[in-house]
C-alpha positions in Angstrom: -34.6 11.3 -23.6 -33.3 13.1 -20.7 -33.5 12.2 -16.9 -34.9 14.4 -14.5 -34.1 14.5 -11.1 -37.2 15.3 -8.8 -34.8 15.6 -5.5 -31.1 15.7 -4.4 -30.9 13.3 -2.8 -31.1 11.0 -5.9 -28.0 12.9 -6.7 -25.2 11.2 -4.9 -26.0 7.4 -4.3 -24.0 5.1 -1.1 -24.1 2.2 0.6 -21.2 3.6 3.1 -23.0 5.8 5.2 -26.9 6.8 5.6 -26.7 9.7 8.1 -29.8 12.1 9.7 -30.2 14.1 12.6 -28.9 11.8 15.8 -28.1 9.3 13.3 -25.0 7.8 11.9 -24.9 4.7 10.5 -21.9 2.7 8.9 -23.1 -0.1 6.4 -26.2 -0.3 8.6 -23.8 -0.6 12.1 -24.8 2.5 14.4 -21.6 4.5 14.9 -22.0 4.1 18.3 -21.7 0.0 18.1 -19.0 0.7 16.6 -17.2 2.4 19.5 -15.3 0.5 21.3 -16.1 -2.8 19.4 -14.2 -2.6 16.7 -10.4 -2.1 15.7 -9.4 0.7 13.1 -8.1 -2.3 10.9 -11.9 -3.8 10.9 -13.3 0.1 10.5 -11.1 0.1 7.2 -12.6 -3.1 6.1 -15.8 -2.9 6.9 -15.7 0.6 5.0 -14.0 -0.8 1.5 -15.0 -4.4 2.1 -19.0 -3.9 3.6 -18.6 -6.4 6.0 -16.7 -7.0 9.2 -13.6 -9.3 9.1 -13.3 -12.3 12.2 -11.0 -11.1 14.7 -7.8 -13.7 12.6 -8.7 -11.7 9.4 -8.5 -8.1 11.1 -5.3 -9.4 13.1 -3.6 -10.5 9.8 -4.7 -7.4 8.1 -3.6 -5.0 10.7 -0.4 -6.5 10.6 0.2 -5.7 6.9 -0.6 -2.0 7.9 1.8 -1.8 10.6 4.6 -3.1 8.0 4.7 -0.5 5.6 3.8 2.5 7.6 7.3 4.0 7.1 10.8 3.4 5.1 12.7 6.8 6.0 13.6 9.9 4.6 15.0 9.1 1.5 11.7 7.6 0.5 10.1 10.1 -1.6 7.2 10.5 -0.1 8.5 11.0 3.3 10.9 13.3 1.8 8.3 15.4 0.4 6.0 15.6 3.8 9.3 17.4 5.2 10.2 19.3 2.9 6.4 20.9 2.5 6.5 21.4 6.2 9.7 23.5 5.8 8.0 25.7 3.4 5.2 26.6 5.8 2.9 24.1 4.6 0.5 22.9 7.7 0.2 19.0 8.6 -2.7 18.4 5.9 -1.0 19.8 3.2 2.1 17.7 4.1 -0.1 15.0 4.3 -1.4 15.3 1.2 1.7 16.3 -0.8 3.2 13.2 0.2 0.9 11.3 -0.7 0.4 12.5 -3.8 3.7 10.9 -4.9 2.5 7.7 -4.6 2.0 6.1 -7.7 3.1 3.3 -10.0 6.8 3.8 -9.3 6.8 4.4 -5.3 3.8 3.4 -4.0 1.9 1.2 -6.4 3.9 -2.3 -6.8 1.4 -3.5 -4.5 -1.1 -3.2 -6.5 0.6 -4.4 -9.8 2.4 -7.4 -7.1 -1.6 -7.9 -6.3 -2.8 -8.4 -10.1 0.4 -10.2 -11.0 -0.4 -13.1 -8.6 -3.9 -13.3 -9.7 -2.6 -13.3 -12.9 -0.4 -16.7 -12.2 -2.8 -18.2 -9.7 -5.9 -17.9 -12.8 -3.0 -19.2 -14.8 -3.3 -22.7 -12.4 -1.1 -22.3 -9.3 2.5 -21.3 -8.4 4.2 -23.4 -11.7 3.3 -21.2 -13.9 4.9 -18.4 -12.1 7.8 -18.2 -15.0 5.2 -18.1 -17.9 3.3 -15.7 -16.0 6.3 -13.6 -15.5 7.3 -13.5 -18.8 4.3 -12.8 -20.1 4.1 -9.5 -17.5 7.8 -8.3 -18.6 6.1 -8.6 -21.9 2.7 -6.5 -21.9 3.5 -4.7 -18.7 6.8 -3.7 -17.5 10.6 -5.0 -16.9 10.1 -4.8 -13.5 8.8 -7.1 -11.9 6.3 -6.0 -8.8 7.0 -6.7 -5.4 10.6 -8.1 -5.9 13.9 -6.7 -5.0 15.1 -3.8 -2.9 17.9 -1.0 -3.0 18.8 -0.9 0.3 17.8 -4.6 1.8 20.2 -7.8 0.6 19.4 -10.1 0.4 16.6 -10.1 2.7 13.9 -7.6 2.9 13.2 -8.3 6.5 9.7 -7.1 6.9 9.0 -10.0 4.6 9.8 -13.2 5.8 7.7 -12.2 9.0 4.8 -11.5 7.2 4.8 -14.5 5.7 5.2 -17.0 8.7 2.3 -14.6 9.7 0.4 -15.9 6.8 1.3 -19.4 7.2 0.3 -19.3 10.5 -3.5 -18.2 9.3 -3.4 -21.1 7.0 -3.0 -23.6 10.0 -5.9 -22.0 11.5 -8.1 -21.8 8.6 -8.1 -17.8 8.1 -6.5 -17.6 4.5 -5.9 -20.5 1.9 -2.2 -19.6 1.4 -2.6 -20.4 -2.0 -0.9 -16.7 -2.8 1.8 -16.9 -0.1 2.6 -20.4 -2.3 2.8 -18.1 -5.7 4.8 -15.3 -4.1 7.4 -17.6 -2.9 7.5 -19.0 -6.4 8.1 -15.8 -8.1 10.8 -15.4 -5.7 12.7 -18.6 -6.5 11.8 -18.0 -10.0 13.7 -14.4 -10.4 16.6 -16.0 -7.5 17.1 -18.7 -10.5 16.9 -16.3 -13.1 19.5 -13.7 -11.5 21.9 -16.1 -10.6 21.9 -14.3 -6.9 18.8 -13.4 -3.9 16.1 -11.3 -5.1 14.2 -10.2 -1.9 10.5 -10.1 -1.4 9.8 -6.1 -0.8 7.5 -4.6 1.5 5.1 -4.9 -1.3 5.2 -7.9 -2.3 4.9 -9.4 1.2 1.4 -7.1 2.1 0.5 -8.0 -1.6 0.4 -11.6 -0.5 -1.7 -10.5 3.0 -4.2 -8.5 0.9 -4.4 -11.4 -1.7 -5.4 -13.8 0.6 -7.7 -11.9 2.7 -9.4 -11.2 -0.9 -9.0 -7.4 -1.3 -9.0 -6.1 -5.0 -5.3 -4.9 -6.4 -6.4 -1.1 -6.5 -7.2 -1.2 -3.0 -3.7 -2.6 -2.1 -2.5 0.6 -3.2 -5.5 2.4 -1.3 -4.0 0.5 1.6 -0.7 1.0 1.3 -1.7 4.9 1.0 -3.2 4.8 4.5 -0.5 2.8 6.0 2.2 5.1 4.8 0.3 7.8 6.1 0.9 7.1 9.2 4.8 7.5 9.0 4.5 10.8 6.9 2.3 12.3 9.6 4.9 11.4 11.8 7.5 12.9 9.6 6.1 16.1 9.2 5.2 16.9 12.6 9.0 16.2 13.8 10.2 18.3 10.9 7.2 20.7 12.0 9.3 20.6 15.7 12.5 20.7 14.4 12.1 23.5 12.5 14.0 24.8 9.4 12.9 27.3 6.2 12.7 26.0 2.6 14.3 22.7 2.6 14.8 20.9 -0.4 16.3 17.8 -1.1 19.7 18.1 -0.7 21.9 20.7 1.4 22.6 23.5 -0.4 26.5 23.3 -0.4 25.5 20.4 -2.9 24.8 21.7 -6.7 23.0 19.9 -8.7 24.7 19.0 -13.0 24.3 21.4 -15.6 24.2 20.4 -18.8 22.9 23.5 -20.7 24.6 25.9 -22.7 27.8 27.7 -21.6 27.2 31.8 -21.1 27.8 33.3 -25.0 
């Protein structure tokens, strides 16, 4: 039996926005409440989320954001925002080249970090952090998310402040700290295992933030996207100012290694 659809507007269905002539309303807050009243952190939130967060929960969340917005130009994302801007490619297109790149390898151990500690704290708590991690090197993948760092040993150090940011929300109440307590048992978990430090990454660290403020592991990555953002806008409009033609990765004194056939 098939479903008609007498009007339009029973095509698309939201509880985001409900908008009309003079009228804009987010989740049932008039746009222009929102104004002046609340923080871009709290606008994210209360888009994704429905609700607004206290003013602890925004200031923890923003802080997160600010952490990760960029890592440099050997990241590949930032990489790629440059280069696109050196073939002509306008800021949105940068933009959105960029962040194309982000997925499970550069860009999504947040979200993998975000699962992994729900995964030990449904498990019962931070001793079961080695089971756990066995069990995810197991079904999952060697690595294991939010742990260890090519260029920052032995101490990532974007992580141990956002953790004593996170502690210091637990003395106040904001968050439990239950997940800050699992992360930090991963970590002495692999530094046992290795024989040698294994830092807490960037992701790990805002894995732990977005954990305890109770956001869902695909929207860590969502996060992380819009946080990242912010440096490869950055990045691309300095390229944009420094100018240059066709970029690509390296310069081109540099050849890349052939392996193919010699000329017959």
């Amino acid at each position: 039996m098939s479903i008609e659809r007498s009007d339009v507007s029973d095509w698309w269905r939201t509880e985001i926005i409900d908008m009309a002539p003079g009228i804009i309303r987010f989740r049932g807050h008039p746009i222009e409440d929102l104004i002046g009243s609340v923080s871009f952190p709290q606008m994210i939130w209360l888009m994704v989320r429905g609700d607004l967060p206290n003013a602890e929960e925004a200031a923890l969340f923003e802080c997160a954001l600010v952490a990760a917005v960029d890592h440099g130009p050997q990241a590949p994302s930032i990489a790629a925002s440059r280069m696109a801007v050196t073939c002509g490619l306008p800021l949105n297109s940068a933009m959105a080249s960029a962040v194309n790149m982000l997925g499970d390898v550069h860009g999504g151990a947040g979200e993998q970090a975000v699962e992994l500690y729900h995964m030990i704290d449904e498990a019962g708590g931070p001793s079961y952090a080695g089971e756990m991690i066995d069990r995810w090197q197991t079904e999952r993948t060697p690595y294991v998310p939010g742990f260890g760092h090519r260029f920052h040993k032995p101490v990532d150090p974007r992580a141990p402040r956002l953790l004593s940011l996170v502690d210091e929300a637990q003395k106040k109440g904001v968050v439990s700290g239950r997940f800050a307590a699992i992360g930090r048992a991963i970590q002495t978990e692999l530094n046992a295992r290795k024989g040698k430090p294994v830092p807490m990454n960037i992701d790990g660290a805002t894995a732990v933030i977005y954990a305890e403020l109770g956001f869902a592991p695909p929207l860590a990555r969502g996060l992380f996207c819009l946080s990242r953002s912010v440096g490869i806008l950055a990045h691309a409009w300095e390229q944009m100012n420094q100018g240059g033609r066709n970029k690509g990765p390296t310069p081109p004194k540099y050849r890349w290694t052939y392996d193919g056939p010699d000329p017959i």
